[in-house]
C-alpha positions as YAML, in Angstrom:
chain: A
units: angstrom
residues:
- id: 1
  name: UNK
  ca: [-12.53, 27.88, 10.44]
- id: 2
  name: UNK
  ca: [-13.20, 25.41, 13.24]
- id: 3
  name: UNK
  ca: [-10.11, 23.42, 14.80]
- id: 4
  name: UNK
  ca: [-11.67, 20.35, 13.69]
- id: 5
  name: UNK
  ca: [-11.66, 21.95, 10.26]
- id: 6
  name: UNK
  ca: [-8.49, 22.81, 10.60]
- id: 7
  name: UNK
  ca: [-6.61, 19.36, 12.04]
- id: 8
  name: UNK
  ca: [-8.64, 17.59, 9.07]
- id: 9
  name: UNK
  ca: [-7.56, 19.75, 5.89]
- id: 10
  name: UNK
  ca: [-4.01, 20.16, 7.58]
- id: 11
  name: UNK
  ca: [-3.98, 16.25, 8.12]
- id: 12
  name: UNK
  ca: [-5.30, 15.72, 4.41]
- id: 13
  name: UNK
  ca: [-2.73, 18.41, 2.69]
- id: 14
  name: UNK
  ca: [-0.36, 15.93, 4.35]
- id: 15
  name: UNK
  ca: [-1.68, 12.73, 2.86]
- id: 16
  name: UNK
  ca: [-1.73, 14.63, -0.50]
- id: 17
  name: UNK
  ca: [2.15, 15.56, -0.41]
- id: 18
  name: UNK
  ca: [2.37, 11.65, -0.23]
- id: 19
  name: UNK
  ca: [-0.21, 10.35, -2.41]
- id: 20
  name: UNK
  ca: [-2.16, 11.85, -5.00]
- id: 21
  name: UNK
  ca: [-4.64, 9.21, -6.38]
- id: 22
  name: UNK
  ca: [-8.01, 9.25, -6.97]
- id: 23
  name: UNK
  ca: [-9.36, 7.36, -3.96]
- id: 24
  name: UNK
  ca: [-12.80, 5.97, -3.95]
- id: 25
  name: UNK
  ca: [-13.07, 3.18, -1.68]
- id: 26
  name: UNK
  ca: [-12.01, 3.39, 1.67]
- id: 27
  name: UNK
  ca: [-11.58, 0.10, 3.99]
- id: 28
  name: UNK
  ca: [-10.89, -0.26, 7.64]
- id: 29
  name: UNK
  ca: [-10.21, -3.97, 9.09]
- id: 30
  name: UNK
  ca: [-11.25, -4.56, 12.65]
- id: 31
  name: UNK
  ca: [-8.78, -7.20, 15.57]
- id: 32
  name: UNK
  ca: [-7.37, -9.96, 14.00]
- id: 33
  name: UNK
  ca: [-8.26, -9.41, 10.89]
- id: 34
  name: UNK
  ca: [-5.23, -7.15, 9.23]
- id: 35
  name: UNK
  ca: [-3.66, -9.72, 7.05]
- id: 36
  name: UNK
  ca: [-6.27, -8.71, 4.29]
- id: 37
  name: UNK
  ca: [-3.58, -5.48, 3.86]
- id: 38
  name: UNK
  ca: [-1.48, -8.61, 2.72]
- id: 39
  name: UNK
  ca: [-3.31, -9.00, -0.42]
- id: 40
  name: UNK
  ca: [-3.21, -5.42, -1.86]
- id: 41
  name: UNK
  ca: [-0.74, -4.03, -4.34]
- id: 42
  name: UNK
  ca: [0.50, -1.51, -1.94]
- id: 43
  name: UNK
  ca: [2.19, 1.53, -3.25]
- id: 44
  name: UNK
  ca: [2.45, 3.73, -0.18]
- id: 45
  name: UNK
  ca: [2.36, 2.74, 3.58]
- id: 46
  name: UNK
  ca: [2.09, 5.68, 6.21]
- id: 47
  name: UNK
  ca: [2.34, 4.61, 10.39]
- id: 48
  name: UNK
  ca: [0.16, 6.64, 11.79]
- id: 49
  name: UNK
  ca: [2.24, 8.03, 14.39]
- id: 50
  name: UNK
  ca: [4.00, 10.02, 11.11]
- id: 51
  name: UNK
  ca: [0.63, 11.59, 10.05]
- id: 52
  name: UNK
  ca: [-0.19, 14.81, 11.70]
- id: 53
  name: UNK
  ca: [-3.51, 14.90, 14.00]
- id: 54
  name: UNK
  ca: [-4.05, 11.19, 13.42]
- id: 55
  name: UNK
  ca: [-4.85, 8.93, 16.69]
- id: 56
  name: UNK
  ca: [-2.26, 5.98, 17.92]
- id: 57
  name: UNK
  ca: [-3.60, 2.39, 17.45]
- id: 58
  name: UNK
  ca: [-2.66, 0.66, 21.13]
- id: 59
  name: UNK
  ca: [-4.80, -2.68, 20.48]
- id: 60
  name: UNK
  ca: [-3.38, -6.09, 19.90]
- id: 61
  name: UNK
  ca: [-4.41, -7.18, 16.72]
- id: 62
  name: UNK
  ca: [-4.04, -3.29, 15.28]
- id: 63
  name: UNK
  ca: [-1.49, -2.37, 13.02]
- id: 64
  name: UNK
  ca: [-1.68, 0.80, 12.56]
- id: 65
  name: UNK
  ca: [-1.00, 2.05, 9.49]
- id: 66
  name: UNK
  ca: [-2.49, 3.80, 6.45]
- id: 67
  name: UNK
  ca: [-2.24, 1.39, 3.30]
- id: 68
  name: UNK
  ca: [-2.39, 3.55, -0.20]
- id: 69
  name: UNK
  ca: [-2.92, 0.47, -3.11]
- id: 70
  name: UNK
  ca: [-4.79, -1.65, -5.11]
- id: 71
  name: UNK
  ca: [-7.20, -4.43, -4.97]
- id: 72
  name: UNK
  ca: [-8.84, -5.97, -8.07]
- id: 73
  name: UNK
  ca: [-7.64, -3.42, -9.98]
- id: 74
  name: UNK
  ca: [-9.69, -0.39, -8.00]
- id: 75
  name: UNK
  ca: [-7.35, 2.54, -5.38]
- id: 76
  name: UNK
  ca: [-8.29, 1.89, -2.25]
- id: 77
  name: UNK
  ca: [-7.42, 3.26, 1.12]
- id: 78
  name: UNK
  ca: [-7.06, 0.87, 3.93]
- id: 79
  name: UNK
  ca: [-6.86, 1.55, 7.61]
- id: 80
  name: UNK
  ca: [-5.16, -1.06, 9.23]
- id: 81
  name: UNK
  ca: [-5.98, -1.18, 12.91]
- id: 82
  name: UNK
  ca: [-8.42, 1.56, 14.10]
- id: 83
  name: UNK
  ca: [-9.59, 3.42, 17.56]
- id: 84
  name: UNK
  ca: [-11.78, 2.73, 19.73]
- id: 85
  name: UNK
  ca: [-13.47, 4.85, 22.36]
- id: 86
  name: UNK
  ca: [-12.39, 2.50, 25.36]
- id: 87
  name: UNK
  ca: [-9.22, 3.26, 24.21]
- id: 88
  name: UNK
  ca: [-9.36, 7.13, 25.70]
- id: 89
  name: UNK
  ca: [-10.38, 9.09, 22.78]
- id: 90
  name: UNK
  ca: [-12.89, 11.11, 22.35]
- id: 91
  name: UNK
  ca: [-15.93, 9.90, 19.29]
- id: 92
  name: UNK
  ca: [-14.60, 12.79, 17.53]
- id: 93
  name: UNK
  ca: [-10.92, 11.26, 17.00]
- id: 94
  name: UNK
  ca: [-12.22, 7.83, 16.68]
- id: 95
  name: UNK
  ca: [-14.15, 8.90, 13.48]
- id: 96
  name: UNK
  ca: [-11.27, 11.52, 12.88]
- id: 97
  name: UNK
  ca: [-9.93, 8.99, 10.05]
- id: 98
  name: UNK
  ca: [-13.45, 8.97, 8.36]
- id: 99
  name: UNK
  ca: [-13.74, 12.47, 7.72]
- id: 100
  name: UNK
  ca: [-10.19, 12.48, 5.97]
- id: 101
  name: UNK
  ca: [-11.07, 9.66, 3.94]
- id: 102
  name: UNK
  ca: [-14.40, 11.77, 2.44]
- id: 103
  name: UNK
  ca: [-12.31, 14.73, 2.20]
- id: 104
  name: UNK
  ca: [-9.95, 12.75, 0.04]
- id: 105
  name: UNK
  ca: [-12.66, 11.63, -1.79]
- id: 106
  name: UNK
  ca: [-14.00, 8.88, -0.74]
- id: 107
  name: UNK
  ca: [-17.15, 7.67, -1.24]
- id: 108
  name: UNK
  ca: [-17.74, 4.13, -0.59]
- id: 109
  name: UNK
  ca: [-16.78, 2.69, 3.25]
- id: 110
  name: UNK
  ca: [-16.08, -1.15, 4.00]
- id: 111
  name: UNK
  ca: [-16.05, -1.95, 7.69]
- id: 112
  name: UNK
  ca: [-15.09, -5.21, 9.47]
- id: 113
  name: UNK
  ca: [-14.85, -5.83, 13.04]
- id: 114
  name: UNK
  ca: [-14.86, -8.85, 15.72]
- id: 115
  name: UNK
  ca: [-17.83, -8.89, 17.54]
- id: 116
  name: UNK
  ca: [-20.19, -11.21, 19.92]
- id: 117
  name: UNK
  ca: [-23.04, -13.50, 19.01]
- id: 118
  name: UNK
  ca: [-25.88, -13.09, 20.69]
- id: 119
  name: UNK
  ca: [-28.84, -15.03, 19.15]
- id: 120
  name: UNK
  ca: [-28.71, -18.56, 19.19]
- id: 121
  name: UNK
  ca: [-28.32, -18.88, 15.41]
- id: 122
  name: UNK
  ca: [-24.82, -17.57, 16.00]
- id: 123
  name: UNK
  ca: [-21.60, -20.23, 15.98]
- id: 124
  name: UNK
  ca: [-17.92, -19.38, 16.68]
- id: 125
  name: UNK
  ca: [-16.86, -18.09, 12.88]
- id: 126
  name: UNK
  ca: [-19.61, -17.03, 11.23]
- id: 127
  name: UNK
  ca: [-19.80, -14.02, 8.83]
- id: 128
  name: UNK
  ca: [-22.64, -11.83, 9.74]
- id: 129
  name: UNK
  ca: [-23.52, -8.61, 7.47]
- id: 130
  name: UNK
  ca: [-24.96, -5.64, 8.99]
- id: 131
  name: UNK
  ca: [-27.87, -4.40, 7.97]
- id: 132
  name: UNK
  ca: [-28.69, -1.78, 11.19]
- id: 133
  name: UNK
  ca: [-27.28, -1.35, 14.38]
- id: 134
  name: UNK
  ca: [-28.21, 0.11, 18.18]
- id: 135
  name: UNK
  ca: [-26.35, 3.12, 18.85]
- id: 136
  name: UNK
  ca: [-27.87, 3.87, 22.29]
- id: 137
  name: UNK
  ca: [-24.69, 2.78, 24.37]
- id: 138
  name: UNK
  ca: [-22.00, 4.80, 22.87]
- id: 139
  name: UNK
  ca: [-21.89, 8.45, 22.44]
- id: 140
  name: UNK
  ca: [-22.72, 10.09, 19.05]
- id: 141
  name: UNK
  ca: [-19.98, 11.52, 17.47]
- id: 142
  name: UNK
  ca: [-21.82, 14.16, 15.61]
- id: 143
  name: UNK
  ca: [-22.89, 16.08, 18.91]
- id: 144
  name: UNK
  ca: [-21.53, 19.49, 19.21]
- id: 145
  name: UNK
  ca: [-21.65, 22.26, 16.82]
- id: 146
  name: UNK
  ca: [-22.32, 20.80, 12.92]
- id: 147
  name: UNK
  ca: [-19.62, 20.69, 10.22]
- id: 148
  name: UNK
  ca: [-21.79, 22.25, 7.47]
- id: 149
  name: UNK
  ca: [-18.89, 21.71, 5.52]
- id: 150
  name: UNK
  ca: [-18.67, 18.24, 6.32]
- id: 151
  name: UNK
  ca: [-22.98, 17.30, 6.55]
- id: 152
  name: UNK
  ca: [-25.99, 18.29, 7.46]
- id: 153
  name: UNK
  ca: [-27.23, 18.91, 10.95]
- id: 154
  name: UNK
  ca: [-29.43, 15.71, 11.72]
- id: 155
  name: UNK
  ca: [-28.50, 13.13, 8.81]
- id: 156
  name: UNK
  ca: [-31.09, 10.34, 8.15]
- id: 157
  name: UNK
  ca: [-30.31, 6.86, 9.21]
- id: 158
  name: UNK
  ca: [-33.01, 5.23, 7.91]
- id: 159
  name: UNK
  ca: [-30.55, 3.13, 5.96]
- id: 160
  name: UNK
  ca: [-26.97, 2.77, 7.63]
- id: 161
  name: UNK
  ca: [-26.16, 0.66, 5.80]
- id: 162
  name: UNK
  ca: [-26.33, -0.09, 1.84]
- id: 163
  name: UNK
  ca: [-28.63, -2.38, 0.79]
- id: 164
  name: UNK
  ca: [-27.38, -2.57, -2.49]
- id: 165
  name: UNK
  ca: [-24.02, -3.38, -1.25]
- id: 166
  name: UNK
  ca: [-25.67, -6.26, 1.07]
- id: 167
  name: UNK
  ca: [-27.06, -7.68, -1.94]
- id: 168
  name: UNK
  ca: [-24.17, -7.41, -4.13]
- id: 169
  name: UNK
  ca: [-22.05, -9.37, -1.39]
- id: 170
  name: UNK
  ca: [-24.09, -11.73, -0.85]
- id: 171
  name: UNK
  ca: [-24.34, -12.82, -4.52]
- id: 172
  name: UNK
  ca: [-20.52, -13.14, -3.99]
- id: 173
  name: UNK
  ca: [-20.74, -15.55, -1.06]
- id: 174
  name: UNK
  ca: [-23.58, -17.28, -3.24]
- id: 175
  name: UNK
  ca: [-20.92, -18.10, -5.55]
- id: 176
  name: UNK
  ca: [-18.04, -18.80, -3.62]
- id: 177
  name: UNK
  ca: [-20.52, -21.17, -1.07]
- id: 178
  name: UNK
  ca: [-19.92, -18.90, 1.41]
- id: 179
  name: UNK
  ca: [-22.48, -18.65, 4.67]
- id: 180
  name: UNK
  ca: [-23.26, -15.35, 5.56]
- id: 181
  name: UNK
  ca: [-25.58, -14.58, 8.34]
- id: 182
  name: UNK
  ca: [-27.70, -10.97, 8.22]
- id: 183
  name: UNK
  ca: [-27.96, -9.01, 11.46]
- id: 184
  name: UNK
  ca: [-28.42, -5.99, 13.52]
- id: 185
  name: UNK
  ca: [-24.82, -4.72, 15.35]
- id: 186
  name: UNK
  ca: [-24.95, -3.28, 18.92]
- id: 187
  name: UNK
  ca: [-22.39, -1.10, 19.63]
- id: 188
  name: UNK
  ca: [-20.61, -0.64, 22.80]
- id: 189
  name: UNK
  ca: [-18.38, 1.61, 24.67]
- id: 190
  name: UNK
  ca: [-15.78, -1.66, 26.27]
- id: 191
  name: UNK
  ca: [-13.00, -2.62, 27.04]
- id: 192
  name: UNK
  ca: [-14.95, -5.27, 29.21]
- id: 193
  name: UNK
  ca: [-16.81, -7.82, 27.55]
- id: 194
  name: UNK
  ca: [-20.42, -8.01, 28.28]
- id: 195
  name: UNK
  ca: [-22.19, -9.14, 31.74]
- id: 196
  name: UNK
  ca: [-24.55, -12.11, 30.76]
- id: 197
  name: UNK
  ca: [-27.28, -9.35, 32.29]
- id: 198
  name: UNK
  ca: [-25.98, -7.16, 29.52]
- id: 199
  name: UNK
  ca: [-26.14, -9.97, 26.81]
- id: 200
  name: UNK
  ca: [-29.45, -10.66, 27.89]
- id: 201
  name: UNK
  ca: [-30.59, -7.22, 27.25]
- id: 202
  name: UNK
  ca: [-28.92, -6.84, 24.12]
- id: 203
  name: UNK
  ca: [-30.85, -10.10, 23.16]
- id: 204
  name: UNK
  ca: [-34.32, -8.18, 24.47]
- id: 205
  name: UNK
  ca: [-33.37, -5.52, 21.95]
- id: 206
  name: UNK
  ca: [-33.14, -7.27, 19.16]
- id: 207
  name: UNK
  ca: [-29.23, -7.00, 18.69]
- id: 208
  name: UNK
  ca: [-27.74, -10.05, 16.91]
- id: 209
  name: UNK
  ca: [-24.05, -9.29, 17.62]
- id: 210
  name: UNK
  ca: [-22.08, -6.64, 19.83]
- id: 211
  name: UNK
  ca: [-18.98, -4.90, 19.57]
- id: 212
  name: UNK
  ca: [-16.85, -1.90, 20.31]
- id: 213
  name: UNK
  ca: [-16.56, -0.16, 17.30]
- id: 214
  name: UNK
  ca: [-18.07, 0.50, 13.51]
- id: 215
  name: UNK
  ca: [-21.33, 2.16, 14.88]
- id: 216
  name: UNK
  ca: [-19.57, 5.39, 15.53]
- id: 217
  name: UNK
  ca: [-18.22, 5.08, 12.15]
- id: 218
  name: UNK
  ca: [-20.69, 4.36, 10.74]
- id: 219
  name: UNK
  ca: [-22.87, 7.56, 11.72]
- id: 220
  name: UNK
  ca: [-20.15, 9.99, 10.58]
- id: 221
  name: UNK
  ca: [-19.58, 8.34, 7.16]
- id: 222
  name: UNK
  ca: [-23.29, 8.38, 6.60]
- id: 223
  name: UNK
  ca: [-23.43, 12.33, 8.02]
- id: 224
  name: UNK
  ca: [-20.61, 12.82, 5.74]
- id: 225
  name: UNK
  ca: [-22.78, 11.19, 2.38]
- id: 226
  name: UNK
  ca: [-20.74, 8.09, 2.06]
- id: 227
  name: UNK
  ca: [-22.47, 4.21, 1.37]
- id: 228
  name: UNK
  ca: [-21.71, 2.14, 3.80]
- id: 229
  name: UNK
  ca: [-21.00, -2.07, 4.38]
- id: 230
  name: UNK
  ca: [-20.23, -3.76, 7.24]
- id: 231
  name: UNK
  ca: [-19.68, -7.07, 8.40]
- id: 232
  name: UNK
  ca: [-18.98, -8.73, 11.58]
- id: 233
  name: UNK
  ca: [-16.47, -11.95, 12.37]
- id: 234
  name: UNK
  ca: [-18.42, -13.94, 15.42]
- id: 235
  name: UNK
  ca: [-15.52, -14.33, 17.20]
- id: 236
  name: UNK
  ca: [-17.95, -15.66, 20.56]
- id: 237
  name: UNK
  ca: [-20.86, -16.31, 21.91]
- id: 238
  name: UNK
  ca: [-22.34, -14.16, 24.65]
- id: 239
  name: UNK
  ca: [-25.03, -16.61, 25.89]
- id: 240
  name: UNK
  ca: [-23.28, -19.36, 27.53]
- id: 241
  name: UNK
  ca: [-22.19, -22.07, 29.55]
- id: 242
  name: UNK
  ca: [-21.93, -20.45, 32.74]
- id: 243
  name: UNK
  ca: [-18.24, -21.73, 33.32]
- id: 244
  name: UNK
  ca: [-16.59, -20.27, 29.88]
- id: 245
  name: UNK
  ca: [-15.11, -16.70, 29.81]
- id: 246
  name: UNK
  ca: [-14.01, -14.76, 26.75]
- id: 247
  name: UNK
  ca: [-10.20, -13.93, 26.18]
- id: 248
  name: UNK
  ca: [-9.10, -11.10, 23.48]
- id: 249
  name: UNK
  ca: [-6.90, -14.02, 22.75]
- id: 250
  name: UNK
  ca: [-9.37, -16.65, 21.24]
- id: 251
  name: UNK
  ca: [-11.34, -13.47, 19.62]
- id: 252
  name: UNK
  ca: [-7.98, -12.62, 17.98]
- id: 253
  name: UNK
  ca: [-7.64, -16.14, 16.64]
- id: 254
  name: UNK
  ca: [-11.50, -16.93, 15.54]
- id: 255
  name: UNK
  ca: [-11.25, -13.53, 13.24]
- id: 256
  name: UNK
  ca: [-7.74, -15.43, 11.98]
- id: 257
  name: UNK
  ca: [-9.66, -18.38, 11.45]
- id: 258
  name: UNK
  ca: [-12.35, -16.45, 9.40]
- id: 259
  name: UNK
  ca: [-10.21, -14.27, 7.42]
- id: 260
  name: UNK
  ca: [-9.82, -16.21, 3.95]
- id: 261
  name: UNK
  ca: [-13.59, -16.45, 3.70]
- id: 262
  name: UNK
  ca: [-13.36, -12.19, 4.48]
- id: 263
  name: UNK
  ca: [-11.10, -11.36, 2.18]
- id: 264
  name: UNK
  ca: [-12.50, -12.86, -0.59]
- id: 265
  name: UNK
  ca: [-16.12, -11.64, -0.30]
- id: 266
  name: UNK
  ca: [-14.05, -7.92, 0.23]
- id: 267
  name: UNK
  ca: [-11.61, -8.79, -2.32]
- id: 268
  name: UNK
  ca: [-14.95, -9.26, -4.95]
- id: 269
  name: UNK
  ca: [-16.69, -5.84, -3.67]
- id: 270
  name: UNK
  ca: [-14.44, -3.96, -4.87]
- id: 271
  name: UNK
  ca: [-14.01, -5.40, -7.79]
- id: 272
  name: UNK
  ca: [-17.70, -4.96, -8.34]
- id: 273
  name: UNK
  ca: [-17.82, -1.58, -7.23]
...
């Protein structure tokens, strides 16, 4: 058995002593936007620093903490603050958390993160589902030898991301007059916000928004067999006035800002699911 192998079924025997649900849906919410946690029925909260193998959260706006509860009814899992790989860890123990979701038996993965606008159709708050992302500036987590346990060797990613989960959110935001924008994700490495050179380029690429997470995520949930949504807050606009700069402050607020509107179209996913 591989150490990976290893760390992840001695990391989920753990989780089992603690909770022994049926888990199906498995949620991690990006900066600034952990207050969804607030709204489920929780029945077992783990720090992470208690669970064996797992990462330390060290961003603002990151709780970090493993939520075991309800929403609408359905078990869910919910990370509460994640890792990033500006943060110092390798792709393998950013995704690290994905892999013990599947092996607990998930099988359905809701993402949310804070990310840039960078078409001009973007504004300050907007909701903006993603429907494919660039993966070309941060490392692939599945390189190295294959988990055949855990997927197969080159995993398709024609789809990233569900398009009948897309659809079935945004008949909830049709419902609850909610504006959701559709878009491609570009994920980076950070911790520095873009260059407007960089921006630009992203923009040339056809990226919509930018961040510094979900794409890595992404890739091992989908190696791993799971259906996966995303969505981005746009908590700022790359292409601008020349004099305004970007704080993790105001980011951390605009997700705040945009969270009711998050939670709900969440909230009816998994009831729907």
């Amino acid at each position: 058995m591989s150490a990976l192998m290893q760390e992840l079924k001695e990391t989920v025997a753990f989780i089992q002593s603690r909770y022994s649900k049926e888990i199906k849906i498995g949620i991690i919410l990006g900066s600034g936007l952990g207050n969804l946690a607030n709204d489920i029925e929780s029945e077992l909260e783990i720090p992470y620093h208690e669970i064996p193998n797992f990462p330390l959260s060290t961003v603002k706006g990151h709780k970090g903490r493993l939520i075991f509860g309800k929403l609408n009814g359905k078990n869910v899992l919910v990370m509460a603050g994640r890792f990033h790989f500006y943060e110092g860890y390798s792709a393998k123990q950013v995704t690290f958390p994905i892999r013990v979701m599947r092996l607990l038996g998930v099988t359905t993965l809701l993402l949310s993160n804070a990310a840039g606008g960078v078409q001009d159709k973007m504004e300050v708050g907007d909701l903006m589902i993603i429907n494919d992302h660039i993966s070309l500036f941060q490392p692939n987590p599945l390189i190295g030898p294959n988990e055949e346990e855990l997927g197969t060797r080159f995993p398709d990613m024609s789809e990233p991301y569900s398009k009948e989960l897309i659809q079935k959110a945004e008949a909830i935001a049709r419902a609850n007059n909610i504006d959701l924008k559709l878009g491609v994700y570009c994920g980076v490495t950070g911790p520095t916000f873009e260059t407007r050179a960089e921006y630009k380029l992203i923009h040339t690429l056809g990226g919509d928004a930018v961040g510094m997470s979900t794409v890595q995520e992404t890739i091992v949930a989908k190696h791993s067999g799971m259906q996966v949504f995303a969505i981005s807050v746009i908590t700022d606009i790359g292409i601008r006035e020349d004099e305004n700069t970007i704080t993790h402050e105001e980011v951390l607020q605009a997700a705040k800002d945009a969270e009711p509107k998050l939670t709900l179209l969440f909230g009816g996913l998994v009831a729907d699911l």
